[in-house]
KETILO-480891 format. One record per atom (N, C-alpha, C, CB): x, y, z; residue in one letter. Coordinates in steps of 0.05 Angstrom, whole numbers, plus 5000, padded with zeros to 4 digits. Glycine has a CB too. Layout:
residues N
XYZA...
***
This chain:
residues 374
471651544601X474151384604X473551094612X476051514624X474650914599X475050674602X475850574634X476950604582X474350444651X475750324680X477550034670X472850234707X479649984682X480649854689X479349554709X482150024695X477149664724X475749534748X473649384745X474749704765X472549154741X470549114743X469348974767X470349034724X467349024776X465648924799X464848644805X463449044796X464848554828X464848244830X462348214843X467448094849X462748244866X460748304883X460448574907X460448074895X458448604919X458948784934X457048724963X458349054918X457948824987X455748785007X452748865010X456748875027X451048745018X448748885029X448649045045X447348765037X450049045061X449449265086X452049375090X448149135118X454349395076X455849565076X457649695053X456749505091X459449885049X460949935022X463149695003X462650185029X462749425031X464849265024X464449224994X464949015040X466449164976X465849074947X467748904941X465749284925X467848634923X469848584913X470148544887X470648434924X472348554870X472048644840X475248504823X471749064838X475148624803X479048604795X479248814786X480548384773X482148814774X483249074759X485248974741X484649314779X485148954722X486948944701X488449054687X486348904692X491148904685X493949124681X494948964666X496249214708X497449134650X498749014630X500648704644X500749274615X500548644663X501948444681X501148274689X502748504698X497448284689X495848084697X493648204706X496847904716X491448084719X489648144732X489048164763X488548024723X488548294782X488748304813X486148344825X490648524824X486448094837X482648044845X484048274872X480547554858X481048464877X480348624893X478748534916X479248794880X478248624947X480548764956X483548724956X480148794977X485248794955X488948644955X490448854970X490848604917X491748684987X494248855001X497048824977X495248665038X498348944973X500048984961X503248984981X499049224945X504948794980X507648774992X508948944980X509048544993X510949195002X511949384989X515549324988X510949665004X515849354962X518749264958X520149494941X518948964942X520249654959X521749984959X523750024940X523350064987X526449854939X527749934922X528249654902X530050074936X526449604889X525949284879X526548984892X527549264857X526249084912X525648844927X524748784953X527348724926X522948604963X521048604979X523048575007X518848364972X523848625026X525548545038X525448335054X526348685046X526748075057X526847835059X526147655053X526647795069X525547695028X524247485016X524447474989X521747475024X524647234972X524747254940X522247174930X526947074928X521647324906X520047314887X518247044878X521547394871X520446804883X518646514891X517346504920X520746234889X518446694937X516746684967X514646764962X517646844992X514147064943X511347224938X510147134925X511047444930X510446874905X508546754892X507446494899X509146744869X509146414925X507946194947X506146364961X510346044970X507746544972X504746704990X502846754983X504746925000X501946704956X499846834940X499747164938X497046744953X501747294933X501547594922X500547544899X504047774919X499747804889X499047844872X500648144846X496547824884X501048274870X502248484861X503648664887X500048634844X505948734873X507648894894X508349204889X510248744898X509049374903X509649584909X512449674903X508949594932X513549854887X516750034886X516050284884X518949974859X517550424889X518950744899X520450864868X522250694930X518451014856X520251204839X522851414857X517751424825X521951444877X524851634889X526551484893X524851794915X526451264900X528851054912X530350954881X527150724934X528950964864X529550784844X531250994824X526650624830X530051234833X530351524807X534151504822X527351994817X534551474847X536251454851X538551274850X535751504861X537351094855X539450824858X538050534843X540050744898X538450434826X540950504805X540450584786X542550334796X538450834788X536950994770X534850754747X539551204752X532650994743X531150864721X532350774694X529251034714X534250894680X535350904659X536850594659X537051164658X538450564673X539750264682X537550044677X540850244717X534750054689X533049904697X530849924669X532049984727X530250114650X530650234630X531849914605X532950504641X533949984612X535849784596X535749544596X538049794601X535549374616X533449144625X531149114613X532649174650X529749204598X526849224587X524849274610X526048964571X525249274634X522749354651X523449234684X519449194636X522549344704X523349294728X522549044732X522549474747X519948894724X519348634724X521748524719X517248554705X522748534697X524648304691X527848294700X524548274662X528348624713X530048684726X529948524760X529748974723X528048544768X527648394798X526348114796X525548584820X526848044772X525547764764X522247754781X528147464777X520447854783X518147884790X515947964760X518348094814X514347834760X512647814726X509647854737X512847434705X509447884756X506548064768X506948314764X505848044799X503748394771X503648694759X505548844786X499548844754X506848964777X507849274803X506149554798X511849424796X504749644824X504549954829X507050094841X502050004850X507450314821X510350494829X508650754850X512450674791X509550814867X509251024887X510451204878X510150994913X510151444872X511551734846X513351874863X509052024832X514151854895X515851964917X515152174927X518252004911X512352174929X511652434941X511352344977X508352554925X511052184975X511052115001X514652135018X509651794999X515952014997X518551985009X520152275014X520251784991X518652534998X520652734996X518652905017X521452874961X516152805024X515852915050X516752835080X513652925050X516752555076X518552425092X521652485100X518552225082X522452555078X525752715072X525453025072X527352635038X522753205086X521953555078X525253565090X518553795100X526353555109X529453755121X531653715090X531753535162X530153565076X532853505043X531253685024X533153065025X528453795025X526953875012X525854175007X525653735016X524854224981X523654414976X521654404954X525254584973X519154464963X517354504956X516054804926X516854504982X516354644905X514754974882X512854884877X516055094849X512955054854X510355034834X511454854812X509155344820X513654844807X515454714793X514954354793X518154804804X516354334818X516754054829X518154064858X518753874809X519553884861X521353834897X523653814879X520653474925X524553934895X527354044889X528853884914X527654424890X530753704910X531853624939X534253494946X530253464950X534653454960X538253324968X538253054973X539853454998X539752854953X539952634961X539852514991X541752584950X539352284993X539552205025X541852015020X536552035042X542351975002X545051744997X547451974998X545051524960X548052134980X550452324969X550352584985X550252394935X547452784985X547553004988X546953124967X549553054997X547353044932X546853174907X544753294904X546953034888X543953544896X542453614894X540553504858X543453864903X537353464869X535953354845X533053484848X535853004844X532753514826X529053584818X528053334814X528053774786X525453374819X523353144811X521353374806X522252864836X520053354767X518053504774X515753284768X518053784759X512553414766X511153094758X511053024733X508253034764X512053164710X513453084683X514952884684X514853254672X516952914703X519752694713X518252484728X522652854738X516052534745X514752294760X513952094737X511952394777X512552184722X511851994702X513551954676X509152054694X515752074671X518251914654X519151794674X520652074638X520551794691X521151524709X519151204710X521051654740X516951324718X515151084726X515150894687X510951254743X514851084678X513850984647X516750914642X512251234621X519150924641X522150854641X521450594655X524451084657X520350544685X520450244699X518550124688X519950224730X516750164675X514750044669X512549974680X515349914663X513550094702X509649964724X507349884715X507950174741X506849774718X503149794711X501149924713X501949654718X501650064742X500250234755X502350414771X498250094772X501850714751X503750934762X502051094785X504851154735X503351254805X502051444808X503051734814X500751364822X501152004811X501852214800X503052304835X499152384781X504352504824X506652584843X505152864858X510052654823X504552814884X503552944899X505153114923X502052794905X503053234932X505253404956X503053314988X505453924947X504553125013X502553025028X502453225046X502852745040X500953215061X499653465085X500553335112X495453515085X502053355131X503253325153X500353305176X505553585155X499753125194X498153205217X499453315247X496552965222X498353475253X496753765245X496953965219X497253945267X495053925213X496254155192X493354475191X496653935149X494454705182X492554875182X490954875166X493055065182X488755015167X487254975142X488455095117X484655095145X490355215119X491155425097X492955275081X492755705108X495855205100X497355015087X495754745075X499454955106X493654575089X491654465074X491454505044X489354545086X489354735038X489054855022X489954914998X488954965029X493554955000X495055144987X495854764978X497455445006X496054494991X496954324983X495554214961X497354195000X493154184979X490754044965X491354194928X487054154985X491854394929X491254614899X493954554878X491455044909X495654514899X498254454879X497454184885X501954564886X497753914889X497253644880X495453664852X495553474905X492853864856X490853794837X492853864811X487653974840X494854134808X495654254786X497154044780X496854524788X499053864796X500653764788X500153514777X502153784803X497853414790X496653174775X495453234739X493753084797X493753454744X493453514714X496853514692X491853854714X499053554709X501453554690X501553314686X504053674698X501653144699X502452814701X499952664686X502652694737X497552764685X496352664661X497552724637X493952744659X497953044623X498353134607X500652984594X498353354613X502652894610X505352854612X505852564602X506352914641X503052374600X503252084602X502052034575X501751934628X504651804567X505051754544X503051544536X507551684540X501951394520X499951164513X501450894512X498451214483X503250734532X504050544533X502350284543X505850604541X499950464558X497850154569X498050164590X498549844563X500750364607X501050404642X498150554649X504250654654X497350484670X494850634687X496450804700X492950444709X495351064700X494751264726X493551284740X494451434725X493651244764X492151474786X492151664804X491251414797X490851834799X490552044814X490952074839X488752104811X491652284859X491752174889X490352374902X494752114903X488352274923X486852564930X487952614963X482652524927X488052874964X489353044987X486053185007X491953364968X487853375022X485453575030X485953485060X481753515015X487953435071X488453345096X485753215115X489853565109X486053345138X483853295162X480953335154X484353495185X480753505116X478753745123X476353745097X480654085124X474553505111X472153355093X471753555066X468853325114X471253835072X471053945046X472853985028X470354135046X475253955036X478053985021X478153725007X480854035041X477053475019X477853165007X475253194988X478052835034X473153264997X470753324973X471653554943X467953524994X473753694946X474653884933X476453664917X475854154949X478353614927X481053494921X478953184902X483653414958X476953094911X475652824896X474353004864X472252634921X473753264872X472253314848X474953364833X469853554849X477053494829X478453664822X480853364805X479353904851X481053194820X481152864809X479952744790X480252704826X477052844789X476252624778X475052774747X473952454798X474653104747X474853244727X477453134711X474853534736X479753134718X481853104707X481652804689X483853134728X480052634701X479952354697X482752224704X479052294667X482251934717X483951834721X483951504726X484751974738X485951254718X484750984724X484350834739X485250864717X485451074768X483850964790X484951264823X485250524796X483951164840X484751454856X485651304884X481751734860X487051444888X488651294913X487251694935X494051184903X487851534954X487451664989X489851814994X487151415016X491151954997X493852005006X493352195032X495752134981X495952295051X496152415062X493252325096X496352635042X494152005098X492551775112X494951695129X490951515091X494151575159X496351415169X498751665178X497451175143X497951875168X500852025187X501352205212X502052205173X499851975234X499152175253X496752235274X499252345239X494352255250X492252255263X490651975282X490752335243X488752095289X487651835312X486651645291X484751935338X485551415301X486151275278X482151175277X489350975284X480351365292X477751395281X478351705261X475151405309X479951825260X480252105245X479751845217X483952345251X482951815220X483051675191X481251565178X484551495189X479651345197X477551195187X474551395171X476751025214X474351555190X472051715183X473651925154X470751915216X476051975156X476552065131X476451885110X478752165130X477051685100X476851445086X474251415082X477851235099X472051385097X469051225091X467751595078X466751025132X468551795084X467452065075X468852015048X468452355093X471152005037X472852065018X471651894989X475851995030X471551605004X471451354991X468551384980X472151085010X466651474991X463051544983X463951614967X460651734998X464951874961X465052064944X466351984910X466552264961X468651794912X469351694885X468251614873X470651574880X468851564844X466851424821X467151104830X467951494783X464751004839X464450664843X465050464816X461150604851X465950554794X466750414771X469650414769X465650524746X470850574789X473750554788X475550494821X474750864773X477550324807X478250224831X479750474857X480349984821X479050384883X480350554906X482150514926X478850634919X484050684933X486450524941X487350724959X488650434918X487450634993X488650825010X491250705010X487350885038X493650955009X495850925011X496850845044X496851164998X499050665044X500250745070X499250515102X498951095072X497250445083X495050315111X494650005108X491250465110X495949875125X495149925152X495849675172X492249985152X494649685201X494549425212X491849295204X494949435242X491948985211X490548795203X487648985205X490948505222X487149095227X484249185240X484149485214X484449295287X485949545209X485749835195X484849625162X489850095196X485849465149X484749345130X481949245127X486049195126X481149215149X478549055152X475849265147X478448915184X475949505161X475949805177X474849815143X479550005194X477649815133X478050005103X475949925083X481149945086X476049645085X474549485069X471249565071X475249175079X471049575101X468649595106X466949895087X468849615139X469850015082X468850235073X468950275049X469650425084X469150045039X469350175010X471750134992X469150475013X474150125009X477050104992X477249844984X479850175008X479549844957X479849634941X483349504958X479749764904X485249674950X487749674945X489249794964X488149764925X491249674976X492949725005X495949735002X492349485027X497149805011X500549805022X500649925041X502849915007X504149755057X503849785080X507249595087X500449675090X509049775103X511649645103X511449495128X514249855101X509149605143X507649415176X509449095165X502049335176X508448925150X508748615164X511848535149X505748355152X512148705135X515348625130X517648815153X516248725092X516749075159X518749135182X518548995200X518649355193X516148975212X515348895243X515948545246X511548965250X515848365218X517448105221X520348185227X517347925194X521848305211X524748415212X526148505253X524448765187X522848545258X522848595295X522048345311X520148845307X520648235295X520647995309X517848025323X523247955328X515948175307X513648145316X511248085298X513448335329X510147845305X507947635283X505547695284X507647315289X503647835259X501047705268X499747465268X499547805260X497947495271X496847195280X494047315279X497947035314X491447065280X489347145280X488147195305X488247015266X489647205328X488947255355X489947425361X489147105373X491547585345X493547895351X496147835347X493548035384X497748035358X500347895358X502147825367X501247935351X503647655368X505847545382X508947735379X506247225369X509847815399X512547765408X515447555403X511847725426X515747475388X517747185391X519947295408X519247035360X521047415419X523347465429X522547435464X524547775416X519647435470X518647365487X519647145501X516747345481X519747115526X521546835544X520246575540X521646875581X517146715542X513946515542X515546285523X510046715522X516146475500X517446185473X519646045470X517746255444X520345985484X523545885499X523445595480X523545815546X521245365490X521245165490X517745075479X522445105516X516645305464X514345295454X514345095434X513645535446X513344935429X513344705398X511444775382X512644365402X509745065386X507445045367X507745265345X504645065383X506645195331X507145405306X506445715306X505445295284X507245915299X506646145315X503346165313X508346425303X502546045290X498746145281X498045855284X497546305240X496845685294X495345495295X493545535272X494245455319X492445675266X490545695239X491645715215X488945925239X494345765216X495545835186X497745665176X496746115185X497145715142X498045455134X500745525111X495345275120X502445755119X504845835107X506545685116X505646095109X508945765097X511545605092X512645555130X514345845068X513145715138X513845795166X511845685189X513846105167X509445685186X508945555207X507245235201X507345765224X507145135178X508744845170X510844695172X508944825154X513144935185X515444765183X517044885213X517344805150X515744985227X518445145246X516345155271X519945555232X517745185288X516445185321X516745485329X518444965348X515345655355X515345875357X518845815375X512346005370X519945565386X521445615402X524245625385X521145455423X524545475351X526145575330X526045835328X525645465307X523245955326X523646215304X525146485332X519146345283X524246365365X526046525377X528146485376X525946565394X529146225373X532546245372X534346345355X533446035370X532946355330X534446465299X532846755302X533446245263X532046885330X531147145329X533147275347X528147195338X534447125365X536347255390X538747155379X535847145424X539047025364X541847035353X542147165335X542846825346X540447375323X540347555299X541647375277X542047855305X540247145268X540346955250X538747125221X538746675264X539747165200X537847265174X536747035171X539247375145X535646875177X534546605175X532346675181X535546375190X532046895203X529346955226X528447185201X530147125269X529847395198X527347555182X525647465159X528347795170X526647175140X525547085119X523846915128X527046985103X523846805148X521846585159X519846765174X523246335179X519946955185X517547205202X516847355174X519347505232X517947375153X517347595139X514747435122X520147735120X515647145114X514746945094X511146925122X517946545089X511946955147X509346995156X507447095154X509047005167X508647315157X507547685164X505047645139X510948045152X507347685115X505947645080X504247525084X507347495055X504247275085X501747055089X499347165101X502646805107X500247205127X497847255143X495747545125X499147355180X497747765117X495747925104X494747835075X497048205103X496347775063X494947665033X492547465035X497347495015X491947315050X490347105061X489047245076X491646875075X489047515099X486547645104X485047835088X486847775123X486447865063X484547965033X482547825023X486047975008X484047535022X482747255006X480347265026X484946905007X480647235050X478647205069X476647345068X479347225091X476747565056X474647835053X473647855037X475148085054X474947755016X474447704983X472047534991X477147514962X472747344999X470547025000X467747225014X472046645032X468547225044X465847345052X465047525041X465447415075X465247805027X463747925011X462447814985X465048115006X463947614970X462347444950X460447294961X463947274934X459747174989X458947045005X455747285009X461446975031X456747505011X454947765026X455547665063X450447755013X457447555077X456747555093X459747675115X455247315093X459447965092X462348105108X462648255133X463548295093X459348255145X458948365169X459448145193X456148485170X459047905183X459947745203X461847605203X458547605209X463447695179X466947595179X468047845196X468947575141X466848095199X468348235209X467448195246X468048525194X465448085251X465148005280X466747815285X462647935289X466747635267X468647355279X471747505274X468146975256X473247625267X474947795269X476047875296X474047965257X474548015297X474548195322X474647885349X470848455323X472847825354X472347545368X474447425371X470747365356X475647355352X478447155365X480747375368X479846875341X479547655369X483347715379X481747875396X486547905355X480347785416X477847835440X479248255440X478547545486X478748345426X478148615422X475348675410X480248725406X475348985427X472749105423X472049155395X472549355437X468949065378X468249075359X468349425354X465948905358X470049565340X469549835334X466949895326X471249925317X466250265325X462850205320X463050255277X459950575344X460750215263X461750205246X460450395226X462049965240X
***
């Protein structure tokens, strides 16, 4: 099978790599965080914000979309691109995540999820036949196959019994996918349980697929679990095709990720947590609702050079934060973005550089936290 990926550079002394991937929408230099814009749209921000921020590519929800205002509508439009006026490539999420997120609306076969609206109550199937007529209805660029995620704690059994139906159901969602030029990928499971994610990588990659995402990451566990699941998982994929943990992460969990190997990220972190009124920055993060910023004149990042802190003081962005001004989530959100799309770029450079072991010390260094071990 043909990759999608090709290789840029890669580290000396660690799995860092950086590369692109090419989609019917464009091309996306690797590593890339991806802004997730759930039900076609990123929230707070427009589509000329994400192409100031330098995105590259964003994130939608087959469940959100299967629902409201259905694929078929969006369908009719010629493609969700031109429906949300956005002409970068989109990865669609197949809702396996969201209908575990929603298990008290849900049921679980061999079939598909069977489940109860969260808007109406109506009862609807999704099987992964329907995962991928939906996604191929939106047009994504990059679909992915419709999985069942593993809850932390989980037993080894229920593990097991997941890990086996994802694999079956992914083989349907290949079978099932039409030759329009959309990529698939595969998503590998096996919860907590290194031989299950070694099972679930082989059982993936027999099937072939145009790239494999991490799933069932970020829900729970300690967050060296995760890591050490990720750098075990990530060895194990084919290095000609791109890798993508779902779900992850904070700034330190991207860096972490990178270190290990991953290409491709999402993560609703810097668009909720602006919406709260909380900024990163390259020294950690700020608070604005904090008193400290009453009468602050300085820009929330002294290092950064987005729309928002070119033009606004930290003691504006508290005021249009305590007056619950929508003024404040587009100007924190237009940050948030920045700061992660620009800590990709940053990783990008030093791994083409080879010198990603000491981008990841000077990292750590200015937000005077302990260098994790690696």
């Amino acid at each position: 099978m043909t990759s999608p990926f090709t290789l840029h550079a890669r580290s000396s002394r660690c799995p860092a790599r950086c590369g692109e991937v090419k989609t019917l929408h464009g091309t996306i230099l690797t590593p890339v965080f991806m802004p997730v814009g759930t039900q076609a749209t990123v929230k707070g921000v427009t589509p000329e914000n994400l192409l100031d921020i330098g995105a590259q590519i964003i994130l939608a929800n087959t469940y959100h979309l299967f629902l409201r205002p259905v694929h078929e509508l969006i369908r009719g439009f010629g493609c969700l691109h031109r429906f949300m006026n956005w002409h970068g490539p989109i990865l669609t999420d197949s809702g396996g995540f969201q209908i575990y997120s929603l298990k008290e609306l849900a049921r679980i076969t061999e079939e598909g999820a069977a489940f109860k609206s969260h808007l109406d109550g109506s009862s609807l199937f999704l099987s992964p036949e329907d995962a991928v007529a939906v996604q191929e209805a939106l047009g994504s660029d990059i679909m992915m196959c419709l999985d069942t995620c593993i809850p932390y704690p989980a037993s080894r059994d229920e593990a097991e019994k997941a890990t086996a139906l994802t694999a079956r159901w992914a083989k349907r969602c290949r079978a099932a996918q039409h030759q329009t030029g959309q990529l698939l990928f595969g998503i590998v499971q096996g919860g907590m349980y290194p031989d299950l994610r070694a099972r679930s990588v082989l059982d993936m990659t027999e099937i072939g697929f145009d790239g494999y995402a991490l799933g069932g990451l970020s829900v729970g566990e300690p967050t060296e679990l995760m890591y050490d699941m990720t750098g075990r998982t990530a060895e194990l994929l084919p290095a000609a095709f791109p890798k993508y943990v779902m779900g992850v992460g904070t700034p330190e969990d991207l860096v972490e990720c990178v270190m290990r190997g991953i290409d491709m990220f999402d993560c609703v972190m810097p668009t909720r947590n602006a919406r709260n009124g909380m900024l990163f920055t390259s020294r950690g993060r700020l608070v604005i609702k904090n008193a400290c910023y009453y009468n602050d004149a300085r820009p929330v990042d002294e290092n950064c050079t987005c729309y928002t802190c070119r033009n606004y003081s930290r003691a504006y962005l508290r005021h249009l934060y305590m007056a619950r001004e929508i003024m404040a989530s587009q100007l924190n959100t237009i940050h948030n973005l920045h700061y992660f799309v620009h800590l990709m770029a940053d990783m990008r450079r030093a791994i083409g550089a080879d010198r990603f072991e000491i981008f990841r010390k000077e990292f750590y260094d200015m937000r005077e936290q302990q260098l994790p071990p690696g």
